[in-house]
N, C-alpha and C positions, 0 to 999 in steps of 0.2 A: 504494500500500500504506500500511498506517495506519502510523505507527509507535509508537503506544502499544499497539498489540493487542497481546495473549497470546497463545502460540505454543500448540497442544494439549496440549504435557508442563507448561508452567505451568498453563493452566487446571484440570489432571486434579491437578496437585498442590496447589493453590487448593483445590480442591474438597473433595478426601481429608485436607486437613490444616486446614477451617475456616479457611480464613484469607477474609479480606477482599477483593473486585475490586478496591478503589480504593485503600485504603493497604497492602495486604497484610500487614494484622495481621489474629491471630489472636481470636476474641469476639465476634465480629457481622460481620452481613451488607451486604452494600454500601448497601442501600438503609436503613439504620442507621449509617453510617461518619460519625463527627463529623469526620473530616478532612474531608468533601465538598467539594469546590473548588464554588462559590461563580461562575458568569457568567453573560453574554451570551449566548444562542446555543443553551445550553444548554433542556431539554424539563426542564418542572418534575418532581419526583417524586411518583409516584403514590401516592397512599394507598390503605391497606390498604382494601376497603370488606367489612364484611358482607354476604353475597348472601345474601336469604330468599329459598326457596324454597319454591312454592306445595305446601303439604300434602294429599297425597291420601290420602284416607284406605284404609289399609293391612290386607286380612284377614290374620287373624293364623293361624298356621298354624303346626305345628310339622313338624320334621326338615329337612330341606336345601333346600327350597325357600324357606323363609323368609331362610334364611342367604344364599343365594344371591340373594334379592331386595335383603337391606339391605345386600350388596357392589356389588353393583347402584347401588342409589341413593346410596349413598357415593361411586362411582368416578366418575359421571356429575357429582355436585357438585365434586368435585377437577378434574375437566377442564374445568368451566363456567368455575369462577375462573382455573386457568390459559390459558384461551382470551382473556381480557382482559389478559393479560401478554406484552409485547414484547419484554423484554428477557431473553435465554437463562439468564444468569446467576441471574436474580433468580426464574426459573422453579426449575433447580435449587436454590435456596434452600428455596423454595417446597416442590418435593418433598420435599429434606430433614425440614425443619421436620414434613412427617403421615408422614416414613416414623420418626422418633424419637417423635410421639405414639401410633404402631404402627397406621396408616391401609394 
């Protein structure tokens, strides 16, 4: 057993209260934490990248199927970049972050 893991009531209140994985302050997110320990052993951090995706072009249409098309192609690019994410944590960040942009 690890013994730096979070137990689910820590994680769930980490979450609910912004706080940090690494230093457990509040203001940012782990993969932003200026405390970040610093070693050996450790997997570098990944950067943010921009995924462009390829543009098809789109008829345009009006009433609920357009709507329903561009949640469509929204949902599918939020899952693209979260599919290149290993770390649970940094995922929910992640969703955080487009559910306060209103994604």
């Amino acid at each position: 057993m690890d013994v730096d893991r979070m137990t689910a009531e820590e994680r769930d209140r980490h979450y609910k209260e912004g706080r940090c994985f690494n230093c457990h302050e509040v203001g940012h997110l782990s993969r932003n934490c200026p405390k970040k320990p610093t070693g050996k052993g450790k997997q570098p951090v990944r950067k943010n990248h921009t995924m462009e995706a390829e543009e098809e072009p789109v008829e345009e249409s009006d009433g609920e199927d357009s709507n329903v098309n561009t949640r469509t192609l929204v949902a599918a690019r939020i899952r693209t970049v979260l599919q290149g994410i290993n770390d649970p944590a940094e995922k929910k960040g992640i969703l955080s972050e487009f559910l306060e942009e209103g994604f």
